[in-house]
C-alpha positions in Angstrom: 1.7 -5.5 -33.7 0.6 -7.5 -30.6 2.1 -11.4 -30.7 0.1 -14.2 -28.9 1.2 -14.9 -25.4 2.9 -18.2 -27.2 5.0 -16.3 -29.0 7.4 -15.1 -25.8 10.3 -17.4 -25.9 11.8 -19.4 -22.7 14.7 -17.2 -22.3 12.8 -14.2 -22.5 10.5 -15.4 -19.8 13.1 -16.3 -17.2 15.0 -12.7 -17.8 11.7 -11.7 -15.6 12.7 -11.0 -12.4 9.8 -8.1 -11.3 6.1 -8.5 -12.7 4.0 -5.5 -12.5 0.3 -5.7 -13.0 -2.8 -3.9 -13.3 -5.4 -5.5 -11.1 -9.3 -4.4 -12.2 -10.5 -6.7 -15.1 -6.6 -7.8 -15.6 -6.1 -10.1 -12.6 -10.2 -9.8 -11.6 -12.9 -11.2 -13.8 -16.3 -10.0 -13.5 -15.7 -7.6 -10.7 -14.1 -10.6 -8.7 -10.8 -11.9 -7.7 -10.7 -15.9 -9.3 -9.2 -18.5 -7.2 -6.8 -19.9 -9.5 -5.2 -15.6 -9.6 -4.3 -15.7 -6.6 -2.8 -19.1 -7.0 -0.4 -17.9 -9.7 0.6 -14.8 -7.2 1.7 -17.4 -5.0 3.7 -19.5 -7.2 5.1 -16.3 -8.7 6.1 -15.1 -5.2 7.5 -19.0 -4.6 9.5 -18.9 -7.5 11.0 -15.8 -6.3 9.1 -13.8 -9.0 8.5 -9.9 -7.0 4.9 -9.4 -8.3 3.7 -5.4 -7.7 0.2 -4.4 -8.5 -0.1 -1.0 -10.3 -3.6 -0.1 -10.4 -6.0 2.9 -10.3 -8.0 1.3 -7.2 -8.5 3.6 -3.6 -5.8 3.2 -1.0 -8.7 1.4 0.9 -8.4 -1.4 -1.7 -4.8 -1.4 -2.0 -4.2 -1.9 2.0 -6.2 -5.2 1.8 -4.2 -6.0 -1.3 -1.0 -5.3 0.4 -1.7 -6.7 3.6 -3.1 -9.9 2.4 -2.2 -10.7 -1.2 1.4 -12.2 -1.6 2.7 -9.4 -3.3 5.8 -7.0 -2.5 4.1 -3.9 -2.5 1.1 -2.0 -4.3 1.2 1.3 -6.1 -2.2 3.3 -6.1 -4.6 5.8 -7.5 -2.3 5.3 -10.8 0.7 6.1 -8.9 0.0 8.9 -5.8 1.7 6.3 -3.4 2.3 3.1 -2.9 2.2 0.2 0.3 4.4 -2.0 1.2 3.7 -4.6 4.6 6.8 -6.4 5.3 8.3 -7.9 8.9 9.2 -4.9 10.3 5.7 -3.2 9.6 3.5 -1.7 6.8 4.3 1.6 5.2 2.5 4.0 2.9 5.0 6.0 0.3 3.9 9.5 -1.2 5.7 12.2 -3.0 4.1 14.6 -1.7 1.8 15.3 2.0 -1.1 13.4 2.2 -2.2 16.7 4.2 -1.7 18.3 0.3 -3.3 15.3 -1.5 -6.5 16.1 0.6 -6.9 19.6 -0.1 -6.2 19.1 -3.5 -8.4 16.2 -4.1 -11.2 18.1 -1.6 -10.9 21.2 -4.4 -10.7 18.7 -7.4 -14.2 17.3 -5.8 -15.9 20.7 -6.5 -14.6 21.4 -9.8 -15.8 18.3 -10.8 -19.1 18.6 -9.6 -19.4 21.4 -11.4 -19.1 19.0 -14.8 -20.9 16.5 -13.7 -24.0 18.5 -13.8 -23.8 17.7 -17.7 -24.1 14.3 -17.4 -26.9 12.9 -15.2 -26.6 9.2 -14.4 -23.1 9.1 -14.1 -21.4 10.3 -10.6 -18.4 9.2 -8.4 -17.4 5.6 -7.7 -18.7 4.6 -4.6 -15.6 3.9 -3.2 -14.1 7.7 -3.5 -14.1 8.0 0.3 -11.7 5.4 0.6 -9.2 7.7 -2.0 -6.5 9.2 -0.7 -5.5 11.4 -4.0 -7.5 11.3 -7.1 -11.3 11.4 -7.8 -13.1 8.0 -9.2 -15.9 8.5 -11.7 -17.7 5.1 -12.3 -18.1 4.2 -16.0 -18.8 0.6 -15.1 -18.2 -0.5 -11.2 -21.3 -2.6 -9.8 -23.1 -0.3 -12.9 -24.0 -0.5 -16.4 -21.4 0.5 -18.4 -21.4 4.4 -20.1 -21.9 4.7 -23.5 -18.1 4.9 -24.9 -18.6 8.1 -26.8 -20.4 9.7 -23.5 -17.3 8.4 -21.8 -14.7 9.6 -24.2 -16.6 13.0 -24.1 -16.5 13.6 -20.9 -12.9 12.5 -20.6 -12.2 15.2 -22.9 -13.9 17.5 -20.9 -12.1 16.8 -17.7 -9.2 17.1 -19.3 -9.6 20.8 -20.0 -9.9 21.8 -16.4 -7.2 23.7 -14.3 -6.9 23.6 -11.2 -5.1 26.4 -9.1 -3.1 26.9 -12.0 -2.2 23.2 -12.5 -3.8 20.8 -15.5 -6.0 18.4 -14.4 -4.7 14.9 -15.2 -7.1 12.4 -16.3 -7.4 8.6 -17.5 -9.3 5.8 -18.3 -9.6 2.5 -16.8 -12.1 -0.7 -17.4 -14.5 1.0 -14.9 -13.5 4.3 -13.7 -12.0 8.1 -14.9 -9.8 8.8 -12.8 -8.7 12.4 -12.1 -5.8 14.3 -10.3 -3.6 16.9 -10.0 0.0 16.7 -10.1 3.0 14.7 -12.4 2.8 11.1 -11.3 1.7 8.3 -13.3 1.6 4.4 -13.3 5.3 4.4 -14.9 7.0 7.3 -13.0 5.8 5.6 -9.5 6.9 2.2 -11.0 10.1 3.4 -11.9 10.6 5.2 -8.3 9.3 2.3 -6.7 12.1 -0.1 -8.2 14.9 2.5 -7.4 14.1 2.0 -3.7 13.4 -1.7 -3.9 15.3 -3.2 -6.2 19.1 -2.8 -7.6 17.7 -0.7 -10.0 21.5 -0.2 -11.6 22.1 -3.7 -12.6 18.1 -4.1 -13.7 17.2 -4.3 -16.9 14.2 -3.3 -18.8 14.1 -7.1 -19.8 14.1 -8.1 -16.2 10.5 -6.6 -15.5 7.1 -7.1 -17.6 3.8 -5.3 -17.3 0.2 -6.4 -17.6 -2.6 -4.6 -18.2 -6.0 -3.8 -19.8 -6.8 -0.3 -20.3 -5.7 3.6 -21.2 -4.2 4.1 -18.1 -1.5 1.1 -18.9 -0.3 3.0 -22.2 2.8 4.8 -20.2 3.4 1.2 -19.2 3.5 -0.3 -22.5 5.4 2.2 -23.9 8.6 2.0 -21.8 8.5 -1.9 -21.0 9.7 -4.1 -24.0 7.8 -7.4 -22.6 4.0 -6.4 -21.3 1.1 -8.5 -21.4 -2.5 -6.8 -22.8 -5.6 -8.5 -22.6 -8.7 -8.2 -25.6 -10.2 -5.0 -24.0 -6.8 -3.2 -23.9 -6.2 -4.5 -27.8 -9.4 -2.6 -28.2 -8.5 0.9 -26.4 
């Protein structure tokens, strides 16, 4: 059962050394970023708290976020890659070639087209130019939100696809479907994205905390012991 926030004890608190977070309608609130957020990122960063964000948004997003936000690094499209600026430069992190990720997300575009013609009014997030791996599908970006059930049904539906072979991976956010091909996730990507950046041998589980809102954060909640969820993600 889900404990209020007042519940976590002081000496589970300061075991937190890395705080990963989800960023659209966890650390946003009506589609914007609130002044007193970015506040606590910087007394998080001053405290020496590493704060990552792990979030479904377009590598267009996550360069600004990376660039500007005082974060260590940012993990995208729910794990394809992640960026990192830092004083000897900025750096994008796949698994696999970005030359790959476009012709699979280019093939993924048709096929998806294809089951979209089932379900007028809804369409691509406006921001799937700026992707670098997966395909967006707005539920609720800058839009009136889909009917859940239309939602869930179509989420079904994507899931039921192959592509070349491969399964198409799909998940829910606040605002979006998002939709891929290939075995990465918010957790694996967090968990490769410590091993380069943290000592990941002497870290503990109760040294990092997750905080999220959504479907897409159940991989997150699962392996973390302390994670945060807001009301919607009580909901899901």
């Amino acid at each position: 059962m889900p404990k209020p926030l007042a519940a976590i004890s002081h000496a589970q608190a300061n075991e937190i050394q890395w705080l990963l977070t989800d960023v659209d309608d966890t650390l946003t609130w009506e589609g914007k970023l609130p002044s007193e957020t970015l506040s606590a990122l910087s007394k998080l960063n001053n405290a020496g708290i590493k704060v990552v964000a792990v979030t479904g948004a377009c590598a267009g997003w996550c360069d600004q976020i990376a660039k500007l936000w005082p974060v260590n690094g940012v993990i995208g499209e729910n794990g394809a890659f992640w960026m990192q600026k830092n004083p000897s430069g900025f750096y994008t992190h796949s698994q696999i070639p970005m030359s790959e990720m476009r012709a699979q997300q280019e093939a993924l575009i048709d096929l998806l087209n294809e089951v979209l013609v089932d379900y007028p009014g809804i369409d691509f997030a406006s921001d799937q130019g700026f992707r670098f791996c997966d395909v967006a599908i707005n539920l609720g970006q800058d839009r009136e939100p889909v009917d859940p059930i239309v939602a869930e049904t179509l989420l079904t539906a994507i899931r039921q696809l192959t592509l070349n072979g491969q399964p198409v991976k799909a998940t829910q956010s606040s605002i979006h479907i998002n939709v891929w091909v290939g075995e990465h996730n918010k957790r694996i990507a967090s968990e490769l994205y410590l091993k380069q950046n943290a000592d990941f041998e002497t870290l503990k589980l109760a040294n990092i905390a997750y905080i999220g809102d959504s479907l897409n954060d159940e991989a997150m909640f699962e392996w973390l012991p302390t994670t945060f969820g807001s009301i919607t993600s009580l909901r899901c």
